[in-house]
N, C-alpha and C positions, 0 to 999 in steps of 0.2 A: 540249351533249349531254344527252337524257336517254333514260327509260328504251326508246323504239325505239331505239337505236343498236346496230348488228350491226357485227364486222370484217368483211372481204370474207372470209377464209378463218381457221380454226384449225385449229393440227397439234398432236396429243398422243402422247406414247411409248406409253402404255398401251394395250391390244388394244378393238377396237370392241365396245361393249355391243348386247348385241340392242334393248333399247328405245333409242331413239335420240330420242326426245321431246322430251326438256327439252336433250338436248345443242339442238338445233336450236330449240324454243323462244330459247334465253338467246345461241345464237352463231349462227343463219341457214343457210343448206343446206349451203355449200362447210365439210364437217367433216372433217379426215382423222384415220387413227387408224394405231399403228401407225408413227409418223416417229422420226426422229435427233434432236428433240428436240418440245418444248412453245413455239409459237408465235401470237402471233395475229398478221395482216397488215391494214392497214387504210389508208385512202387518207391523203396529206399533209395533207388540208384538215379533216382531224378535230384534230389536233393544234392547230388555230388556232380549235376551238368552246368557247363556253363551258362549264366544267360544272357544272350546276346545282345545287345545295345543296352549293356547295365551301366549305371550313371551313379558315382560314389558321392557327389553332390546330394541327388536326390535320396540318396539312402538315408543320409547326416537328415533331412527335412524329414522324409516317410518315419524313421523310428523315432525321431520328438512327437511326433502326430504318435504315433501309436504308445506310446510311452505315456501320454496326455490323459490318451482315450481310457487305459488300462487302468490310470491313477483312481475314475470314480465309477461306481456302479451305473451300469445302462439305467433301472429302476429308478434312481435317485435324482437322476437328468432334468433339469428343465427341457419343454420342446423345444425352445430354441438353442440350447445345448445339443440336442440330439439332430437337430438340422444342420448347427453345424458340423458334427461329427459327419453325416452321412454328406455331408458338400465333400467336404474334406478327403473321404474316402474317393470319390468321383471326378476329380478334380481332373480335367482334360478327358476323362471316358465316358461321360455320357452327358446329355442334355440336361444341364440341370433347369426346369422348370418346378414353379409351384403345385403342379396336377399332378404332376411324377412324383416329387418328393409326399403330397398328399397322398396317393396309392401307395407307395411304399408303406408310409407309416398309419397303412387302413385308416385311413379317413379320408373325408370329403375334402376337396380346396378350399371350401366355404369355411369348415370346421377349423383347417390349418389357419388360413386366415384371420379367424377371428381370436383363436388361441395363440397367434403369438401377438397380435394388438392387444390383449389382453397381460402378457409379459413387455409391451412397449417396444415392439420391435416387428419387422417386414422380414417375410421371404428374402425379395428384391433387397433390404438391408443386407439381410446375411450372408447373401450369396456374393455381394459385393467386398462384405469383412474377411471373409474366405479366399476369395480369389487376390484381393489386396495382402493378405496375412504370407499366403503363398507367394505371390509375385514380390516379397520384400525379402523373403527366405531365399529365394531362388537366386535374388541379386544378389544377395549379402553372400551366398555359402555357395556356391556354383560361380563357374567361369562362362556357362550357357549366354550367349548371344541374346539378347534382348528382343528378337527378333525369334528366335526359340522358345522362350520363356515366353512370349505371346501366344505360340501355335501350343505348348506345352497346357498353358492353361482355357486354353478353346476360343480365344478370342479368332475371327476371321479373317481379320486385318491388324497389323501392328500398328494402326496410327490408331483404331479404336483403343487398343490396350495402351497405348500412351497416354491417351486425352483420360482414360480411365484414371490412369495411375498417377495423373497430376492433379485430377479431380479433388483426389483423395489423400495426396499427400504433399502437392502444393509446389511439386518441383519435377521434370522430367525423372524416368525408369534410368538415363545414362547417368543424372545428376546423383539422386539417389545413391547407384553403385562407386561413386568416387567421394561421397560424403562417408559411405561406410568403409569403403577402404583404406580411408586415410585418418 
C-alpha cells in the first residue's frame, strides 16, 4: 500500500463540510456524511498488500494501546481517559490542541477545561503523559534513533523533545534507553 491507496467508500457521523477537498483528496469520491456510524469499506485484496514503511517496533506499542482501549467500555470512560485514548490514537498526525480535542468530543474548550480540573487533571497534563508514555515505549521496544522518535511524536526540534523527556523523567532519552537495556 502506499500513499495512492483510497477505500472504495467512507461513512462519517458528523454533518458534511461545505469544502469537501481534502475529504476526497485523502479518501476518493464515494464520501458519505451523516451515517450510524465512522466507516471505511475496502476491497479483501488490500488486507493481503504490503505496507510500505511498516515498523514492527511500533506495532508491539500500537496493539498494547489498542488492547488497553478495547479492555473497557468508551461509556464507562472518565474524560480524561477518553483524552487520553484519543492523544494516543494521534500521536505524531495531527495537532493535538485543546480546541481540537474539545470539537472532537462536542464540547466547548471552556467545558473540556473545566471537566477535567474537575477530575484533577489538564489538557496540557495529558498530553504531556501521552507523548512521555510513548516516547519511553518507543525507547524501550524500537531501535528508532531518538532523533526519530522525536519527529515520530511531533516534536519540531529534537532538543525540545529532549529537554521534554528529562523534564519528566529526570534523565536524558540516550540515558533512559541504556537503563532499559541493560
Amino acid at each position: 500500500m502506499g500513499p495512492d491507496w483510497r477505500p472504495k467508500s467512507c461513512s462519517f457521523t458528523f454533518p458534511k463540510s461545505q469544502d469537501l477537498t481534502v475529504y476526497r483528496r485523502i479518501f476518493g469520491a464515494d464520501i458519505r456524511f451523516d451515517q450510524t456510524e465512522n466507516r471505511l469499506t475496502f476491497a479483501a485484496s488490500t488486507l493481503r498488500q504490503e505496507i510500505h514503511g511498516s515498523d514492527p517496533g511500533l506495532l508491539v506499542i500500537l496493539r498494547n494501546q489498542a488492547d488497553a482501549i478495547l479492555a473497557q467500555p468508551w461509556s464507562d470512560q472518565s474524560l480524561a481517559r477518553k483524552v487520553r485514548l484519543i492523544l494516543s490514537s494521534r500521536i505524531g498526525q495531527a495537532e493535538m490542541r485543546a480546541e481540537l480535542m474539545a470539537e472532537h468530543l462536542n464540547m466547548s474548550a471552556t467545558n473540556l477545561r473545566r471537566r477535567l480540573n474537575d477530575e484533577e487533571t489538564s489538557f496540557r497534563r495529558l498530553r504531556l503523559d501521552v507523548l512521555q508514555a510513548a516516547a519511553r515505549e518507543a525507547l524501550e521496544l524500537t531501535d528508532k534513533s531518538v532523533s526519530e522518535i522525536s519527529e515520530d511524536l511531533g516534536y519540531a526540534e529534537i532538543s525540545a523533545f529532549n529537554r521534554a523527556f528529562k523534564r519528566e523523567e529526570g534523565i536524558s532519552p540516550l540515558k533512559f534507553r541504556k537503563r532499559a537495556i541493560s
